[in-house]
N, C-alpha and C positions, 0 to 999 in steps of 0.2 A: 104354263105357270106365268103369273103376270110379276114382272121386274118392278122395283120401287127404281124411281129418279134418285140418285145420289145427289145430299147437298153441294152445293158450288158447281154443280158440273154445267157445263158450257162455258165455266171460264179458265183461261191459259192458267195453266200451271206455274210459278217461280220459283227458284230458285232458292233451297235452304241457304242465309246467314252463318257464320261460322258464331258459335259461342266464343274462340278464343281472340277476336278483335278487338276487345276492350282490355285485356293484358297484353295485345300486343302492344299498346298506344303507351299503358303507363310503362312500360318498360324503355321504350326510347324515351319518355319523358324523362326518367329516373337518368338513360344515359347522356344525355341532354344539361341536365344540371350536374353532374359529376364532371362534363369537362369542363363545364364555364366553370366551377369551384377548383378545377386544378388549374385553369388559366390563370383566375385571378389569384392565387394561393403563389404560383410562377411567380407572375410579378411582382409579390410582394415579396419574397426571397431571390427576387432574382439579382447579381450586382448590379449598383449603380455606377457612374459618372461621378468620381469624388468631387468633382466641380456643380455636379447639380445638387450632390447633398451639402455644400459648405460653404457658407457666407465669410465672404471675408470682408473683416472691418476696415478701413483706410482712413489716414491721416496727409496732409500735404507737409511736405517738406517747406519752410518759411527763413526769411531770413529776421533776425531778432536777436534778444540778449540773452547769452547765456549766464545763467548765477547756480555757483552752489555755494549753502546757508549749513547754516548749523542751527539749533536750538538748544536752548540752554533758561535758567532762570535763577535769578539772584535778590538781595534786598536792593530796595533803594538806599543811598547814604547822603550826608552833606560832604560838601567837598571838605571841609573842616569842622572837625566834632572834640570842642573840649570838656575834658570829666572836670570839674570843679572842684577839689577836695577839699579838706584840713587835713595839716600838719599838727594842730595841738586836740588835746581830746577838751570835754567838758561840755556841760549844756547848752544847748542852742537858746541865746536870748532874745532873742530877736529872725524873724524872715521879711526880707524886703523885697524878695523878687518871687513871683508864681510863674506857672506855665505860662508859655507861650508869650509871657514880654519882654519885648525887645528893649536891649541891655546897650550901654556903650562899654566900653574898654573903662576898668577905674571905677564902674559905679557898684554901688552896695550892695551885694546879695543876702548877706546877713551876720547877723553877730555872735559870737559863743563869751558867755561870760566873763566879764572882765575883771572880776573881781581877784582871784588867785594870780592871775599874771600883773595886777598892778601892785598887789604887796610884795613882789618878787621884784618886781623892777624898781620899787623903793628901798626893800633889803639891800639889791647890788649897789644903789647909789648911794646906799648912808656906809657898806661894805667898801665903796672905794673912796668916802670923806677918811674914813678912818685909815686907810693906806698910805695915803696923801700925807694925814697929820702924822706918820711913823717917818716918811721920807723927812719931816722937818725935824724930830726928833735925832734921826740920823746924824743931818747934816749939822745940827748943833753940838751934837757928840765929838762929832771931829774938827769942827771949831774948837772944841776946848781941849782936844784931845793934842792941835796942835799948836794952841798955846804953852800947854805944858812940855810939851818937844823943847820950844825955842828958850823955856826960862832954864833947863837942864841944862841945854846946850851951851849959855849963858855962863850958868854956875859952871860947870865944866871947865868952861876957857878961863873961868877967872881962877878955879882950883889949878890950872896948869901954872899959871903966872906967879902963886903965893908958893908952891908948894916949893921950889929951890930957894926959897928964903927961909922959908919954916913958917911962913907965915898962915900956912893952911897945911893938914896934913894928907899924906899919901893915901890914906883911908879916905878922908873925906872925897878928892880926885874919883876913888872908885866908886864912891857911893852914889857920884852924878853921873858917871859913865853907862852905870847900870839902869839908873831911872831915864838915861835917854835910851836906850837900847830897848824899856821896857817900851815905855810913850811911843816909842818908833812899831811896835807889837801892835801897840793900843790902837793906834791910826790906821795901822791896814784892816785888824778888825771890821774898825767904824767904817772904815771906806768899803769892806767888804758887805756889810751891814746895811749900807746908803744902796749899793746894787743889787741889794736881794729884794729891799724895799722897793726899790722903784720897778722891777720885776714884778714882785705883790700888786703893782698901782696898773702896770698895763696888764696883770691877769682880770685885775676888777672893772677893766675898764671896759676888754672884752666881755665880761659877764654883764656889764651894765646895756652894751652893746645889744645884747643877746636878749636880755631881759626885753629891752624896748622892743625887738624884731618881733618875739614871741607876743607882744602885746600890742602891735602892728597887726599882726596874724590872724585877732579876734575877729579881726574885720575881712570877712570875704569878701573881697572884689573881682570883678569880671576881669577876666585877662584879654579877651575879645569884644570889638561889635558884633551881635548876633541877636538873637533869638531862646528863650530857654524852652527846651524841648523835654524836659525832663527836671520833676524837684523828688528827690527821692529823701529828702527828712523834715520835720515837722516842730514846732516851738516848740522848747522845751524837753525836747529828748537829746540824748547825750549822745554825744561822740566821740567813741573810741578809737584814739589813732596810736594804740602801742604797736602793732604789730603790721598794719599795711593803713594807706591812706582811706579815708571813709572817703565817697563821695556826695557831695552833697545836692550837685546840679550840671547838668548837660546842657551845654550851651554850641546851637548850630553856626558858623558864622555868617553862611550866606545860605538862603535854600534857592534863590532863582538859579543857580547854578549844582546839577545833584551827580551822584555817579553809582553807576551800580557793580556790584560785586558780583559779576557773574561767572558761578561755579560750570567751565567747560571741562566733557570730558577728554581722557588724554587720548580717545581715538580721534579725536575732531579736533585737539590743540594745532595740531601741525599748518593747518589752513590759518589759522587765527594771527593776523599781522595788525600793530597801531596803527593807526588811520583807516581801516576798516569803517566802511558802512554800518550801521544796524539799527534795527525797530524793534520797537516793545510795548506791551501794553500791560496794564495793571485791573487785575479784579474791581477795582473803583469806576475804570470806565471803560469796559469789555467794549466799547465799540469803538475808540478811539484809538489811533497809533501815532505814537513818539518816535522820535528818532533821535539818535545819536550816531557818536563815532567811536571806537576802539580808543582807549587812549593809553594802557598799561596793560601787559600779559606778564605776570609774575610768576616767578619761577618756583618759589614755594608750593611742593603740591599736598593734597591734601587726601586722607586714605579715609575713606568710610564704608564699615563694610565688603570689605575687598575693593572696592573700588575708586581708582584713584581720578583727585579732580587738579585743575587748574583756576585761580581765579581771575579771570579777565576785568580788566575795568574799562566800564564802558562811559563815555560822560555825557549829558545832555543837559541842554535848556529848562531851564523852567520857571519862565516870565510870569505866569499868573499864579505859580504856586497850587499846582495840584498837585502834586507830587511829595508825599510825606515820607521822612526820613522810618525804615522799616517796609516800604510796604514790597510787597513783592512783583519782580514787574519778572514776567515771562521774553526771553531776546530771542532775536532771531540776527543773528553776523553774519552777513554777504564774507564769505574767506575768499573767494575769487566770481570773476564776472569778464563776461566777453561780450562785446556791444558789434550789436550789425552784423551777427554771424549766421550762416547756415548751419539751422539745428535740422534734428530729428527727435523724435519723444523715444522717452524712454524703452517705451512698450515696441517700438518699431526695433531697436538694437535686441531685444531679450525674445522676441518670435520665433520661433523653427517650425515648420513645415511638420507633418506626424515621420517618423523613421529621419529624418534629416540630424545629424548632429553637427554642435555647437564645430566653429570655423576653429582652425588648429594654425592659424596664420599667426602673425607678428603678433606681441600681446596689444599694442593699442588698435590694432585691424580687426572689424569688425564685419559684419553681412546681416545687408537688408534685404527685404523685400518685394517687388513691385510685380503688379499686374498688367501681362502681355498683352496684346488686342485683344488674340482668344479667349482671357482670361486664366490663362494658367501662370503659375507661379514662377518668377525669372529673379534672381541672386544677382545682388549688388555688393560689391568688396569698397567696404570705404576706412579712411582712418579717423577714429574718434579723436576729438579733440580734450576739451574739458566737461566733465561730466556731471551738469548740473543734476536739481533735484526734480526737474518733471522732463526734461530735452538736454540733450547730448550735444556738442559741437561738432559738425563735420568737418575735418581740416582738409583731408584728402577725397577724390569717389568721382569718380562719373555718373555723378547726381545734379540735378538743378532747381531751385526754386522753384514749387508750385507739382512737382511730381508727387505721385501718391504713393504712400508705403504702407505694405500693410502691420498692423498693432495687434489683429490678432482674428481667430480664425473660431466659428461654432458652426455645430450644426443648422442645418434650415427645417424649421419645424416637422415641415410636411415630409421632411424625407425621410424614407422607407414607408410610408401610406399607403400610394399610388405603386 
């Protein structure tokens, strides 16, 4: 039987390939990327270095002025502001003074009708000729009142001398004794009569007084040199002065010199001393600052709202005259101030480290800050001084100029990424 040649033969044989090779590979691949995801999964939960996660801010400790200020805000005023009024009522006849012109002491503002006070002040004078001419009437009453005294008295003496002769009768004696006795009646009268009159003459004389003052009066005149900042009536309208004075005009008397009334509150009065510092500025010229000084803390307070204020008066300058009486000027009063001191900022005294609590030491002892070579966190015991509005004074500490403190403490971005 003849044999066929099998294909391939005469060559070596190899070796079957396993099918499961290519599941062996992804399977380490697969365990391959499960620990690099649990590696990096690790260190991203893993703790940190609270120094590699936390930036701390620093500030240097400096020597300078300490101030603490208060804020507060008031009108402007003149240092002297007079209201103007009447005393008598009636129409306005005249205005001789407008806004804003400057007045001397004595000159005219304006006139209220003169006509009713000048027939009053001619009633009282022709009221006291008539008084006058009563007093002459008087005294010629007892002129004759005491001539007939002395001719009684007369008859009398001669009725004494007839009457022991028979020459005059005993009746007749009494008929003159009685007519002196009367006459003697008559004269005190009259004399009684002369002092009511002349009483009547200095009542009228006052009212004549009176009449002129009120017709003096018409005439309003400036009582100061100043400025009128104010005309609150117009020709011819009436003024009623029965029951309070009208005014008629406000007169400044200097404005280069102004003060303000400013309303502090009563947590803040206690700092507030005369001769105080302070700056202010006014809506008019938001970019400009004034200054003055403290010059009156008045003890009057005042209650708005529950809340009770003080008015301080402040005074300042005001050479060119920007400064209008009313406007409102916002202050700021330096209450105390420490010059060439070693501060610390605020934010450096009010810091804590996280779990750290506030120091339970003396109440003015306080605890800063600073960073060690390594960078970890080291406590400094100082005693505060005066505690302005941005920096604190160090009175006491084992601190020194130019060392850094730290203000305050945040995360660093990237921490917990990596």
């Amino acid at each position: 039987m003849e044999t066929k040649p099998t294909p391939n033969a005469g060559l070596k044989s190899r070796p079957a390939r396993s099918r499961s090779t290519p599941g062996l590979r992804k399977l380490l691949l697969a365990f391959g990327l499960c620990v690099a995801l649990g590696l990096g999964l690790w260190l991203w939960i893993a703790p940190r270095d609270a120094s590699d996660a936390t930036i701390y801010e620093t500030r240097s400790l400096t020597l300078g002025t300490v101030e603490r200020t208060i804020s507060a805000t008031g009108p402007v005023k003149a240092l002297v502001t007079v209201d103007v009024g009447s005393q008598l009522s009636g129409p306005i006849a005249e205005m001789k003074a407008d806004f804003n012109d400057r007045v001397k002491e004595g000159d005219l503002l304006a006139v209220i009708d003169r006509g009713p006070f000048e027939a009053a002040h001619a009633s009282a004078v022709a009221d006291l000729a008539i008084a006058r001419a009563e007093i002459g009437l008087r005294r010629a009453a007892i002129a004759k009142t005491r001539h007939q005294l002395a001719q009684f008295e007369r008859d009398a003496g001669r009725y004494k001398r007839l009457t022991p002769s028979g020459s005059a009768s005993r009746m007749q004696l009494e008929h003159a004794e009685t007519d002196i006795a009367t006459t003697k009646d008559d004269l005190a009268l009259a004399e009684a009569q002369l002092e009511s009159a002349e009483g009547l003459v200095a009542r009228r004389e006052a009212v004549v007084r009176q009449a002129r003052i009120d017709l003096d009066r018409t005439m309003i005149r400036s009582p100061i040199d100043g400025v009128v900042v104010d005309r609150k009536m117009q020709p011819g309208q009436t003024v009623a002065a029965t029951y309070q004075t009208p005014i008629l005009f406000q007169i400044a008397q200097d404005l280069s010199q102004i003060q303000i009334w400013a309303q502090v509150d009563e947590a803040d009065i206690g700092i507030v001393r005369a001769g105080a510092s302070a700056s202010f500025t006014v809506e008019a010229f938001p970019e400009k600052t004034f200054t003055g000084t403290v010059d009156q803390v008045r003890l009057a307070s005042t209650k708005t709202s529950g809340v009770i204020t003080y008015t301080v008066i402040v005074r300042a300058e005001n050479p060119q005259l920007e400064l209008y009486p009313e406007m409102t000027a916002t202050i700021r009063i330096v209450g105390a101030k420490r010059e060439n001191v070693l501060h610390a900022p605020n934010d450096a005294l009010r810091f804590r480290p996280p779990g750290v609590e506030a120091s339970k030491g003396a109440q003015d002892q306080s605890r800063i800050w600073t960073l060690g070579p390594d960078g970890a966190l080291q406590p400094r015991t100082i005693r505060a001084g005066l505690k302005g509005d941005a920096v604190t004074e160090i009175a006491e500490g084992d601190v020194h100029a130019g060392e850094m403190v730290v203000v305050r403490a945040r995360r660093r971005p990237d921490a917990g990424k990596h």
